[in-house]
N, C-alpha and C positions, 0 to 999 in steps of 0.2 A: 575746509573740506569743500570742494565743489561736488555740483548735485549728477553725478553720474555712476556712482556705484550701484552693486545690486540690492543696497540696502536703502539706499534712495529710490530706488523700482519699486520695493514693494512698498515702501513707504507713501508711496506718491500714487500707487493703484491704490491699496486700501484707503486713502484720504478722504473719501465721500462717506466710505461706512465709516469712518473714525469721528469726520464731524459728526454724525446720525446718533453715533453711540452705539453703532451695529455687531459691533467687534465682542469678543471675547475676552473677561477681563487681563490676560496672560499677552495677547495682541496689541491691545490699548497700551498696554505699558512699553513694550519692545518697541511701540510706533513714538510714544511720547520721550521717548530715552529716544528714540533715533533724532526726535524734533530739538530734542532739548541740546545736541550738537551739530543739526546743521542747519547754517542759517540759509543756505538756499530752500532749503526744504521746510523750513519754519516760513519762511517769505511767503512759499507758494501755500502754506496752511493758511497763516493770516487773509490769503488776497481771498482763498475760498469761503473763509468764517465772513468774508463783510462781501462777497455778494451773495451768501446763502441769506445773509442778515435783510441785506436789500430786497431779493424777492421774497423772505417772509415779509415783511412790512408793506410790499407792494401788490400783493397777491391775497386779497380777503374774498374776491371774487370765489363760487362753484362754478366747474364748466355747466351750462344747461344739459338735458336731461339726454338731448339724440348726441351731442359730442360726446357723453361720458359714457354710452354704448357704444358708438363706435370704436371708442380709443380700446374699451374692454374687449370686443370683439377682435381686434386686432391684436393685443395683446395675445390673448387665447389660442389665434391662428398663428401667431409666432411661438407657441409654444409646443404648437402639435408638427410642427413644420421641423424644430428642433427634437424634439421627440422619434418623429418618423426618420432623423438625418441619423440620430445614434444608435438606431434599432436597423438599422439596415437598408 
């Protein structure tokens, strides 16, 4: 099976909340039955499990205290920006 169905699509968007464990137990399974027959889509799980692995092992640093306000600050304005875009 090559990786360009639409079962490969959503396979391959949910893949970040799948490695996290973000999913839904019902989700999890329909993702891991779609892995468990394609192996492009199994490729592309693997390549993400060892560089998620990589920057945990590489990343013990906290940001300091004015970067991790700003990112939140930013965050928060993207979320009111998003907000005010579907409220009219």
């Amino acid at each position: 099976m090559s990786c360009d169905g639409p079962d490969c699509e959503k396979a391959l968007q949910s893949l970040y909340e799948f490695l996290d464990q973000e999913l839904d137990g019902a989700s999890c399974a329909q993702i891991q039955a779609h892995l468990d027959d394609c192996a492009d889509c199994l490729t592309e799980y693997q390549l993400e499990q060892v560089v998620k692995a990589l920057v945990s092992r590489s990343c013990h640093e906290t940001a300091p205290p004015p970067l991790r306000e700003k990112v939140l600050w930013r965050i928060r304005s993207v979320q009111v920006e998003i907000r005010a875009e579907t409220q009219g």
